[in-house]
C-alpha angles and dihedrals in degrees: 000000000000101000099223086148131006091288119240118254091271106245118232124239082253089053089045094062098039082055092048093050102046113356094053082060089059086053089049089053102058084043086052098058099038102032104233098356115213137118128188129221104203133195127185127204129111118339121283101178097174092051137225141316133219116246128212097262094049100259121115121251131192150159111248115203120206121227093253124074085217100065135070130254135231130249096204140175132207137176116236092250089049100232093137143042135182139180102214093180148000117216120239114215096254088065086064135246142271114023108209097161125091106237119249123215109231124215088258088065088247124124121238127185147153129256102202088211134051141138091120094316097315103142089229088060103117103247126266122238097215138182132217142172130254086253102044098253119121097032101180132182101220098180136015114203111233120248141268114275099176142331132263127232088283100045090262125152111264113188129135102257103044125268122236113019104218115165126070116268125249132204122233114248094208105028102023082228111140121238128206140163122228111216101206122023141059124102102303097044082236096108140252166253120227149147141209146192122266081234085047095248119119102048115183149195111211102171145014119214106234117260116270116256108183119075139265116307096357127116107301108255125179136133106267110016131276134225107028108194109184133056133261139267126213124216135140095009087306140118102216118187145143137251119213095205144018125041121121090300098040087242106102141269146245113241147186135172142166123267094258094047091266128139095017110182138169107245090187146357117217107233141236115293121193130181130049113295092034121243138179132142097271119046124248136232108014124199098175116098115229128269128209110231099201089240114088089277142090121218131201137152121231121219104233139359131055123102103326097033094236102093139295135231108221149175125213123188108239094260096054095245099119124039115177130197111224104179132352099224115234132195087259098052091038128259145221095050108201109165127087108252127248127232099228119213085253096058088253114136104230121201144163119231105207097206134039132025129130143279126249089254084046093261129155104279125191092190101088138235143244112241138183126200130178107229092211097052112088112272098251089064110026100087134097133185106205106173143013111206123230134214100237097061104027147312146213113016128207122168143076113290112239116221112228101173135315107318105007134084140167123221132164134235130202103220146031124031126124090285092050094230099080148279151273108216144175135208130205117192083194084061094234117144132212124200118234142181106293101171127114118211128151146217152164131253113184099192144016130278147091137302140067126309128190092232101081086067077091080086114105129190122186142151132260130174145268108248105270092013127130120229120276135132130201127211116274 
């Protein structure tokens, strides 16, 4: 599983059932006396679009990227009541630039991540898998991804390593090497798979996105699917994951392969969508990893397609026979989920659309929204929308959910919020609130290292509430 937060006991297909038989009531309960339940906790700075990780003492760490390519990015800590918040570390440009990964938080209790930029801070280096302590000591580059050599037929970076890391990083179960995915570079320009050492030897290229064979500026087609963007998920000796664009259609592809890059194979091939906006069965471009439901399937979104033209939640059996669609996403649910889902502790699936919702008077939104399905309900009546996200306190989310607990989680959005870049925010299915920092000073930092800036006071946390709830905070 990529570990974007401590993962839940996995439930088992038995456990599941009994769940959705009994526990499931007690969640319709505490629904049923707040109506939606949920509450969000938000906090605004740079941009984080992956969202946040779980630290060993409980508190939620990230990489902050700024707007501009030319600056540096934040390594940043904050409690889940957000009563405090730290800057551990600021980013030099030779530890590369733009940070679009989540981190992940390796067995040695240290954090690991991706800049997609490098080369001293020029925007066409190839990108720097790095390492750095809870505390912000030790910051490390472990691997700088080799140069550009030329582009492909789209202008895309061609090297031999991959270009742009994406996607969060895994560990290995069996070998503690960590696994990534490039979304530009090799040799066809078209990504990557590869792994690296904790200690950052033994880099690796796993596997070569296939040439390109459309023209310039046309639909993306290849064999086997091009510019994965997010990371990858183990289970059952496998590395899964998703391309956003290639395969025979130009809409992404299913994939799984071996730890050391054998027996590669397409699980599924997006299809054919027509009409604007597009539709098909399936869903098309995906830019979600894949989750492991605990159950024998996998389970993913895709951004766009399906029968509304506006994205799909799906399963897939392992072996790629059998691919489901669980709900067609519509305006009014959200729409363009981006994010990889997150197993909840109740066997729910839990997500982010990035687009869609609705207003507090029922109008038309474009800010998103926070959903939950159960996978084992049918799929009319599995889905629930659980938030619609509002400008003032942040928009457009894109990354995984963390479980805090329950009934609460943390997410992160990419606009809105008092301070305009994002937020930070927090649900509670149980519909309590918690007050956080929302001022928004600023500062400079010149140079790396550890230690505490003002400028994250950029972050903001506030409250927002659960959908039908009237307003009221308790104390953190």
């Amino acid at each position: 599983m990529i570990p974007i937060s401590p993962k839940p006991a996995m439930p088992s297909l038995w456990t599941r059932s009994v769940i959705a038989a009994t526990g499931l009531v007690a969640a319709s309960l505490v629904q049923a006396q707040t109506p939606a339940a949920s509450t969000i906790l938000a906090m605004s700075g740079s941009r984080n679009p992956d969202g946040m990780v779980l630290g060993p003492d409980g508190a939620l760490y990230g990489a902050s990227a700024t707007s501009s390519t030319s600056s540096g990015a934040l390594f940043y800590r904050v409690t889940v009541d957000g009563s405090s918040v730290d800057t551990l570390y600021q980013f030099r440009p030779a530890d590369g630039l733009g940070p679009a990964g989540a981190l992940v938080l390796g067995s040695d209790k240290l954090f690991y991540g991706t800049t997609q930029f490098s080369n001293g801070g020029v925007a066409s280096g190839g990108g720097t898998v790095f390492r750095v302590a809870p505390d912000g000591t030790g910051f490390t580059v472990l691997h700088e991804f080799a140069p550009s050599t030329s582009d492909n037929v789209n202008s895309n970076p061609v090297n031999s390593q991959g270009n742009a890391p994406h996607g969060a990083l895994i560990e290995g179960s069996d070998d503690g090497f960590l696994y990534g995915a490039a979304r530009f570079g090799g040799p066809n320009g078209a990504g990557t798979i590869f792994k690296v050492g904790k200690d950052g030897s033994g880099f690796a290229v796993l596997w070569s996105f296939a040439e390109i064979t459309s023209a310039a500026g046309a639909t993306i087609i290849n064999t086997d699917g091009a510019h994965p963007r997010a990371g990858l998920v183990e289970s059952a000796g496998y590395f899964y994951g998703t391309t956003n664009t290639g395969g025979a259609n130009g809409l992404g592809t299913i994939f799984r392969l071996r730890f050391d890059g054998s027996e590669f194979s397409v699980l599924h091939v997006f299809t054919a969508a027509t009409g604007s906006p597009a539709t098909n069965e399936d869903g098309a471009l995906p830019e979600a990893g894949l989750t492991d439901g605990g159950d024998g399937l996998l389970y993913g979104t895709a951004t766009a397609g399906g029968a509304n033209g506006l994205g799909v939640l799906y399963s897939i059996t392992p072996d790629g026979s059998v691919r489901t669609t669980l709900h067609d996403f519509t305006a009014a649910d959200g729409s363009k989920p981006i994010g990889t889902l997150l197993l909840g502790s109740d066997g729910r699936l839990y997500g982010t659309a990035n687009d869609g919702g609705t207003t507090s008077s029922g109008d038309a939104s474009t800010l998103g929204t926070v959903y939950s399905i159960d996978p084992l309900a049918p799929p009319s009546t599995g889905f629930t929308k659980l938030y619609n996200f509002e400008s003032a306190t942040g928009a457009n989310p894109s990354g995984r959910l963390v479980q805090l607990n329950a009934t609460e989680f943390v997410g992160t959005t990419n606009n809105g919020g008092r301070c305009g870049n994002g937020t930070v925010f927090r649900l509670s299915l149980a519909g309590t609130t918690v007050t956080g920092d929302t001022s928004c000073g600023e500062s400079s930092n010149s140079g790396g290292g550890g230690g505490a800036i003002s400028w994250l006071s950029l972050l903001m946390l506030a409250t927002l509430l659960p959908l039908g709830a009237s307003h009221r905070r308790a104390a953190s």
